[in-house]
C-alpha positions in Angstrom: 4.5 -6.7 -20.4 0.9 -7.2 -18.7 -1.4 -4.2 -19.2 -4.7 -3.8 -18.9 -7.6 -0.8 -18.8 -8.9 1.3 -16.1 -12.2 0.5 -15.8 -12.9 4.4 -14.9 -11.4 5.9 -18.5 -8.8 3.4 -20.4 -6.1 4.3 -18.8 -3.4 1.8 -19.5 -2.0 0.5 -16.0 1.0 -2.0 -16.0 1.4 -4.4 -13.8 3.0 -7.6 -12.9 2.0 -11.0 -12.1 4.4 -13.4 -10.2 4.1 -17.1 -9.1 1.9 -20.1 -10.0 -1.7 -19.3 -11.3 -3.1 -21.6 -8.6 -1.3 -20.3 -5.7 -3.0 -18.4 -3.0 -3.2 -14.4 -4.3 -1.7 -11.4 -3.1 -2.1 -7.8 -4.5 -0.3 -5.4 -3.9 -0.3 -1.4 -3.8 2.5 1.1 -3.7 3.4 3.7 -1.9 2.9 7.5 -3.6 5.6 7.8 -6.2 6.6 4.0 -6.2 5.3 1.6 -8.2 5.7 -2.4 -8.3 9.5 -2.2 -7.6 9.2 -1.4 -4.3 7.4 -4.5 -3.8 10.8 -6.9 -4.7 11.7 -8.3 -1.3 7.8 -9.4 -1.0 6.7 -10.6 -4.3 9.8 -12.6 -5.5 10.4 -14.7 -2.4 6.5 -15.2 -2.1 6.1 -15.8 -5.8 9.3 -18.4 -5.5 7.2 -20.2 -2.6 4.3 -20.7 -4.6 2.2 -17.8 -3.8 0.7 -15.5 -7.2 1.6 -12.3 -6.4 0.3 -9.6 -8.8 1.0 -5.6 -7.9 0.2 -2.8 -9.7 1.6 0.1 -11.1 -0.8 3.4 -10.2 -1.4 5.6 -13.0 1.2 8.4 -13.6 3.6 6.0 -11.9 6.1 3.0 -12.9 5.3 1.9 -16.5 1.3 2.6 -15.9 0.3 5.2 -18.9 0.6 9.0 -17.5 -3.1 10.5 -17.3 -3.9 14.4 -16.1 -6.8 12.9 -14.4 -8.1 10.2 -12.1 -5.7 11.3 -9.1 -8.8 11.0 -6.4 -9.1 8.2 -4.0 -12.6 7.0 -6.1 -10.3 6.4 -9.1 -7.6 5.1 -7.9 -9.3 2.2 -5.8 -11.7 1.9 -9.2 -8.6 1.3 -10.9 -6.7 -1.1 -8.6 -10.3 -3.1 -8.5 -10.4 -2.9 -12.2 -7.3 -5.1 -11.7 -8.8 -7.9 -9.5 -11.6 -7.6 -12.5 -9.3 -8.1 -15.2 -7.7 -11.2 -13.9 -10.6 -12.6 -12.3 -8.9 -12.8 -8.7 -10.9 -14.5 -5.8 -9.8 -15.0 -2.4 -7.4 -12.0 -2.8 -5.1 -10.4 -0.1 -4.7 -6.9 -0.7 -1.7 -5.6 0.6 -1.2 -1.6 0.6 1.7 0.6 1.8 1.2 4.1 2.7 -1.2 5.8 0.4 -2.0 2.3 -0.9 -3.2 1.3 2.4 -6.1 4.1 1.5 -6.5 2.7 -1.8 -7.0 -0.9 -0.6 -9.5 0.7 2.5 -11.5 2.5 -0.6 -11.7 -0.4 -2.9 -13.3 -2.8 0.0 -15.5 0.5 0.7 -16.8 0.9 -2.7 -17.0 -3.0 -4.0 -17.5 -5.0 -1.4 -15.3 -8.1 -0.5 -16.6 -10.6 -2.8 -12.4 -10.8 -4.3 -11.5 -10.3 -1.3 -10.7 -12.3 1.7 -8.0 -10.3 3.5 -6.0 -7.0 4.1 -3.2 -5.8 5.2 -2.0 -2.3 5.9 1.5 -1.6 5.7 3.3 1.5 7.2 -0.4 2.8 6.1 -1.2 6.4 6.3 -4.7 5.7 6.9 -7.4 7.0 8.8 -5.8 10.1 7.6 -2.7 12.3 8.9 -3.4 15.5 8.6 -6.2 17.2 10.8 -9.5 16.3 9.5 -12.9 15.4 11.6 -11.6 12.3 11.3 -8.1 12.5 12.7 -8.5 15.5 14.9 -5.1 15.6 16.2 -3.4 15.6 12.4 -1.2 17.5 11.2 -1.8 21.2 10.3 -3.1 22.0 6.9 -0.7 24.8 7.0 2.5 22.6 7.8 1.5 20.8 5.3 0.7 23.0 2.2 4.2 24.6 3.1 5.6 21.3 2.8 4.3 21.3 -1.1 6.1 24.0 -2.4 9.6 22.5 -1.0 8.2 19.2 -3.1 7.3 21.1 -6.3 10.3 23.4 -6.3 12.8 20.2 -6.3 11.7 16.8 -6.1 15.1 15.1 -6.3 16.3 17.1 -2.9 13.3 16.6 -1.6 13.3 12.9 -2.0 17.8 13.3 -0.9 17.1 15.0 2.4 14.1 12.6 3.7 15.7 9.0 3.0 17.4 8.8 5.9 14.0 9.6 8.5 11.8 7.0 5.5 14.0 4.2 6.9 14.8 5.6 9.7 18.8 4.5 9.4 19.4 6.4 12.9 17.7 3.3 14.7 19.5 -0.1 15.3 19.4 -2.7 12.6 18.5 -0.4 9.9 20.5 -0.3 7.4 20.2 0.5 3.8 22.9 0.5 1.1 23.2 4.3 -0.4 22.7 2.5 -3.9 19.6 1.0 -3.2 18.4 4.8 -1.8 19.5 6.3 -5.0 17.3 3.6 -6.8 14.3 4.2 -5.1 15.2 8.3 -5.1 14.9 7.5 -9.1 11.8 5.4 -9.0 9.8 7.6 -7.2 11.2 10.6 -9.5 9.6 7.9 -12.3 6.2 9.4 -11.5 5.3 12.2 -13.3 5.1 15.3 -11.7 1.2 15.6 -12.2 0.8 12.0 -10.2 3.2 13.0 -7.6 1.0 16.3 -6.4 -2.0 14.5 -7.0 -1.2 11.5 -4.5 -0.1 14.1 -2.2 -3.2 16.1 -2.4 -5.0 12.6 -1.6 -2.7 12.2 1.4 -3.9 15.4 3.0 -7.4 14.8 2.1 -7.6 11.0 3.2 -9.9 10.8 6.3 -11.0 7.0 6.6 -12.4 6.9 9.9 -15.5 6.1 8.8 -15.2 3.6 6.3 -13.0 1.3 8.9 -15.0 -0.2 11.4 -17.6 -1.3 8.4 -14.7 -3.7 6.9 -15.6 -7.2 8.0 -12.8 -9.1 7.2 -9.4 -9.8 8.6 -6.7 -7.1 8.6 -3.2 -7.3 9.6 -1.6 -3.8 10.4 1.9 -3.3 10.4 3.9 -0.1 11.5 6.7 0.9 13.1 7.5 2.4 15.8 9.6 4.9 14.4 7.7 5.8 11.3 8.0 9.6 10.6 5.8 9.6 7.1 2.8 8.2 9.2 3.5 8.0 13.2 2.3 5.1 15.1 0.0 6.6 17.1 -2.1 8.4 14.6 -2.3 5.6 11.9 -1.6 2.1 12.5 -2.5 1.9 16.3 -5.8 3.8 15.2 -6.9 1.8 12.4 -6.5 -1.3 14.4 -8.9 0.3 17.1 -11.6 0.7 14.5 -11.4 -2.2 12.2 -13.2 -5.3 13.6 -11.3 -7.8 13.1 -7.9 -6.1 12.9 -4.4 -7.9 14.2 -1.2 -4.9 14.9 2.4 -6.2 14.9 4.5 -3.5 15.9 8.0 -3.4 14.6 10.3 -1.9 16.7 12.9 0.4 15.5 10.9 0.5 12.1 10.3 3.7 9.6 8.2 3.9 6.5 10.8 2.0 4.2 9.9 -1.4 6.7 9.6 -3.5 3.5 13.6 -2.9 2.7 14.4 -2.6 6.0 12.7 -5.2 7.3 12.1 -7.1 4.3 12.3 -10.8 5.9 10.1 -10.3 8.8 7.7 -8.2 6.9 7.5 -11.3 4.1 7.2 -14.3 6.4 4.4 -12.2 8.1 3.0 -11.9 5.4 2.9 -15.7 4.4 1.4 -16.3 7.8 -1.2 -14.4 7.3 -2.2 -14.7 3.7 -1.8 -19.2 4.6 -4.2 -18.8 7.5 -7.0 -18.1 5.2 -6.3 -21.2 3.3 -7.8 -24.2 5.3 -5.9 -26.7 2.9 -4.2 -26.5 0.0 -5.8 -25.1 -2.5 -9.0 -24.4 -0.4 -9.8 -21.0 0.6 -11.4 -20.4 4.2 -14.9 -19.0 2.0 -14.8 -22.8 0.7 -15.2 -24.2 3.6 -17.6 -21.5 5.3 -19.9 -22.0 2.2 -20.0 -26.4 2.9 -17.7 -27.2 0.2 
């Protein structure tokens, strides 16, 4: 299996790597508690169609080694850069989902897009959702420190009685077999207490309002409109707004789980976007900028 360091403090962080060497690069970054798994209906239909897809398991998550520190926004977008380091990426896409939409925002923030040519923020709970300078209309601290203690007193009903609202089964064409919930209920109980509360506690603190409209490169952002983990109106429709050169596609009907539920639109959009950057085969759009 593929490991490799953090560059932060040797932590040992697992990941995989899909797909021809020489195919246009896509990294990706779970949601808290999930690791590359989630990722499946993405990465193995991209990686069959000639795209190298590589995602990474956080620390305290998946197969990644289990650490008691490093759960801060800093680290963990060290870490996922450390990554693009380690394999010598260029011309990446970085693709996050929920809190991983704050770790991709953080890496660009703090190194620059010299891997990177493109982003895209899935079902992303960035700028921030809970109230913060940045997102004054967020949720209340209160609601959500409460919300904690029913998370750290049972994890495993916690994850039960919020399925149905994370794919939001209630709304046409949503549907989700209950063994494939109970799988993902298991791989998010695969992280380790200590990186489940930690990700949380960088969910309440992420306020990325500022660090947006500085990101000079293309971002697709897509939410749905039924996403109860990070609603429309205070995530996705507001990071387009402040990102420069941002595109939204809105899909209707759509909760947080989007990549199970809608697994095919969510993968040929993805193809789109990542093959616009390549002006021909093999030539990424930076090629061509730079007179090559």
């Amino acid at each position: 299996m593929p490991y490799f360091e953090s560059p932060v403090d040797g932590t040992r962080l697992h990941y995989i790597d899909h797909g021809p060497a020489t195919g246009p690069v896509a990294v990706f970054a779970a949601s808290a508690y999930l690791g590359h798994e989630m990722w499946e209906y993405q990465t193995l239909p991209l990686a069959e169609a000639g795209f190298r897809c590589v995602a990474l398991d956080r620390r305290g998550h998946g197969r990644s080694e289990d650490t008691w520190n490093g759960y801060d926004l800093d680290t963990l977008a060290d870490d996922l850069h450390g990554l693009l380091d380690h394999l010598d990426l260029r011309e990446v896409t970085l693709v996050g989902h929920s809190v991983g939409s704050g770790e991709v925002i953080r890496c660009l923030s703090r190194h620059g897009g010299d891997r990177v040519a493109r982003a895209v923020l899935v079902a992303g709970v960035s700028p921030g959702v809970v109230r913060s300078p940045g997102t004054p209309d967020g949720w209340d601290p209160a609601d959500v420190r409460a919300d904690d203690e029913v998370f750290r007193r049972d994890r495993a009903a916690y994850f039960t009685a919020l399925a149905d609202d994370f794919f939001a089964v209630h709304r046409p064409g949503n549907q989700v077999s209950p063994h494939y919930v109970r799988h993902l209920i298991d791989c998010c109980l695969g992280a380790t207490p200590r990186a489940a509360n930690g990700v949380r506690a960088v969910v309440a603190a992420l306020d990325l309002a500022g660090e947006l409209p500085a990101l000079d490169l293309p971002v697709l952002v897509v939410h749905g409109t039924h996403d109860a983990s990070a609603p429309l109106s205070l995530t996705g429709e507001r990071a387009a707004r402040l990102l420069p050169d941002a595109t939204l596609k809105v899909y209707e009907n759509g909760g947080h789980g989007l990549f199970a539920t809608h697994a095919a639109r969510l993968t040929a959009d993805l193809r789109e976007f990542i093959e616009a950057g390549v002006v021909r085969t093999g030539e990424p759009a930076a090629a061509r900028a730079a007179g090559r």
